[in-house]
DOZA-30690 format. One record per residue (C-alpha): y, z, x; residue number from 1. Coordinates in Angstrom, 3 decimals. Layout:
# residues N
> Y, Z, X, pos
> Y, Z, X, NUM;
...
***
This chain:
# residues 121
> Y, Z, X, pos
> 0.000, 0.000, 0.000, 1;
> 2.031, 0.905, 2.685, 2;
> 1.993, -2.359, 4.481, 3;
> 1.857, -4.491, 1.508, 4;
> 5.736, -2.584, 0.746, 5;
> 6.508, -3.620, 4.402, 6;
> 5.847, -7.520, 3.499, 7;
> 7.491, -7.508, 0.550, 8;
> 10.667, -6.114, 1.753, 9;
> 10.483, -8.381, 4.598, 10;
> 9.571, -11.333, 2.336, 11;
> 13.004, -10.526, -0.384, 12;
> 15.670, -9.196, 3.288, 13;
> 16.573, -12.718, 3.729, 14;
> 17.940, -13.114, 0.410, 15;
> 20.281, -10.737, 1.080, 16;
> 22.415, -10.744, 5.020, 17;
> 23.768, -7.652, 6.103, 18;
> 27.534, -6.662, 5.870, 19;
> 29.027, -8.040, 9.256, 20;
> 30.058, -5.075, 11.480, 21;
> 33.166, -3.658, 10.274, 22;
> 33.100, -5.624, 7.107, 23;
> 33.921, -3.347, 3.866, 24;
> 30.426, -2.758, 2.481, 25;
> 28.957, -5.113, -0.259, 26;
> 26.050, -4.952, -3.058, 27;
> 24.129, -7.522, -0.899, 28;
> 24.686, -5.741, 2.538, 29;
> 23.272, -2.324, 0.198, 30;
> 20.386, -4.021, -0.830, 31;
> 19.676, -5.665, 2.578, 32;
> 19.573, -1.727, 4.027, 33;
> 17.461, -0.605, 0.911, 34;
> 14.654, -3.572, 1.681, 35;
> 14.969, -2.820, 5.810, 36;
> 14.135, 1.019, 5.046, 37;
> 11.657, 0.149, 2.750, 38;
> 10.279, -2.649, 5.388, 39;
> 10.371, 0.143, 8.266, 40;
> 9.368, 2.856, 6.631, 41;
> 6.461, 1.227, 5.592, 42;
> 5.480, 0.431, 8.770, 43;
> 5.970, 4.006, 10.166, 44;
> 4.057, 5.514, 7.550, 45;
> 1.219, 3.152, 7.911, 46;
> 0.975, 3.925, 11.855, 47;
> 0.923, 7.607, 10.877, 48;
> -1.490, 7.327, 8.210, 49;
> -3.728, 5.290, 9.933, 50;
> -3.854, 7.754, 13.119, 51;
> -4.777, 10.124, 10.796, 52;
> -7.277, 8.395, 8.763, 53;
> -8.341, 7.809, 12.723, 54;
> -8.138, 11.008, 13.799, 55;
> -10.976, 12.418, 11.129, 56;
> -13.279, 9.630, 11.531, 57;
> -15.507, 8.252, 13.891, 58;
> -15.084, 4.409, 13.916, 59;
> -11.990, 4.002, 16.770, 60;
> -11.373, 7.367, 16.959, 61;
> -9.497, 6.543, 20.397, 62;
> -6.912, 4.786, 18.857, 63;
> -5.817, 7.512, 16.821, 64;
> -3.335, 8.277, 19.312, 65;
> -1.898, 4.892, 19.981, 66;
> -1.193, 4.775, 16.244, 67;
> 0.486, 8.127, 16.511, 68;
> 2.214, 7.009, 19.715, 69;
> 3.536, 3.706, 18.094, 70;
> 4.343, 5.567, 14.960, 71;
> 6.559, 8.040, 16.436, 72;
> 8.162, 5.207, 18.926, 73;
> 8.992, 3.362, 15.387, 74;
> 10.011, 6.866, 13.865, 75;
> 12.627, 7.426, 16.833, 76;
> 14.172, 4.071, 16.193, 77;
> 14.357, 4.664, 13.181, 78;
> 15.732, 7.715, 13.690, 79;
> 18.353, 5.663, 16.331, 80;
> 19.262, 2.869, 13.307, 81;
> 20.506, 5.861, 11.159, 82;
> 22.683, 7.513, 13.927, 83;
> 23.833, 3.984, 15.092, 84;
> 25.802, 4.082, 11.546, 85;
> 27.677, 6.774, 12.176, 86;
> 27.721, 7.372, 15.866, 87;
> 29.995, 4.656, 18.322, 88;
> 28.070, 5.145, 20.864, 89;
> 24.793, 3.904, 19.567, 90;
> 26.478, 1.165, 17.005, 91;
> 26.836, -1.208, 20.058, 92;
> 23.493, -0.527, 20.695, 93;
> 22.114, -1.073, 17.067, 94;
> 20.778, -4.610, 17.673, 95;
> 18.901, -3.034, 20.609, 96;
> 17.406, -0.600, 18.744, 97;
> 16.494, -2.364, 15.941, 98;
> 14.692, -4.658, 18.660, 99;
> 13.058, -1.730, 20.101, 100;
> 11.368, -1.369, 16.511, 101;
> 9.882, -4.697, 15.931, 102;
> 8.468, -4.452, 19.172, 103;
> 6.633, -1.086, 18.738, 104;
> 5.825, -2.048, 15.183, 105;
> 4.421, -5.880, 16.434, 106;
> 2.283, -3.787, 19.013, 107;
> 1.219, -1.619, 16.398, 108;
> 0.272, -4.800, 14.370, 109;
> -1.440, -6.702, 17.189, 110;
> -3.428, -3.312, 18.628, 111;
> -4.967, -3.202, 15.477, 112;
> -5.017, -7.304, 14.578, 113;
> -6.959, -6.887, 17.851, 114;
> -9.572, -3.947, 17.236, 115;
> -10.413, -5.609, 13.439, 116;
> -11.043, -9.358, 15.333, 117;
> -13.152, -7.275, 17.575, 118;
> -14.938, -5.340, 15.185, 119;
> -16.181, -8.595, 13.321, 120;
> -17.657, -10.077, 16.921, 121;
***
């Protein structure tokens, strides 16, 4: 469920761009930051919930923790998106940031893309 919200907010975000920086804030720039915390969060929660699910079983039990790792990377960037809206410091760095997310969370996906190719060999 959790990665099915993460494609569907990633399939509707281009319908709606994000307010350019220092723009006065619009309906569409509010609904493109709804769908990208919905996208994210998704994700996050997935990594978590799979390291987890992981953690108590027995089938790849070892990658519990590089779920949890990747989870938490994509929970501090997260964590550095929200700050970067407030903070100067960390708004010039927002597109970095948001970088540093989609490439935890496209490890994430390919770790485990990996391990379920695997698995069927």
């Amino acid at each position: 469920m959790l990665l099915a919200i993460f494609a569907a907010a990633r399939a509707a975000i281009s319908w709606f761009p994000m307010d350019a920086p220092g723009a006065p804030p619009t309906a569409t720039g509010h609904a493109h930051r709804l769908l990208a915390t919905a996208a994210f969060g998704g994700a996050t929660a997935a990594a978590f919930k799979l390291a987890t699910l992981l953690g108590a079983g027995a089938r790849w039990h070892d990658l519990s923790p590089v779920s949890y790792a990747l989870g938490a990377l994509m929970a501090a960037c997260l964590g550095g998106l929200v700050l970067g809206r407030s903070q100067p410091a960390l708004r010039a760095r927002f597109g970095l940031i948001e970088r540093g997310f989609y490439v935890s969370a496209i490890t994430w996906f390919a770790v485990f893309s990996v391990a379920c190719v695997a698995q069927l060999s």
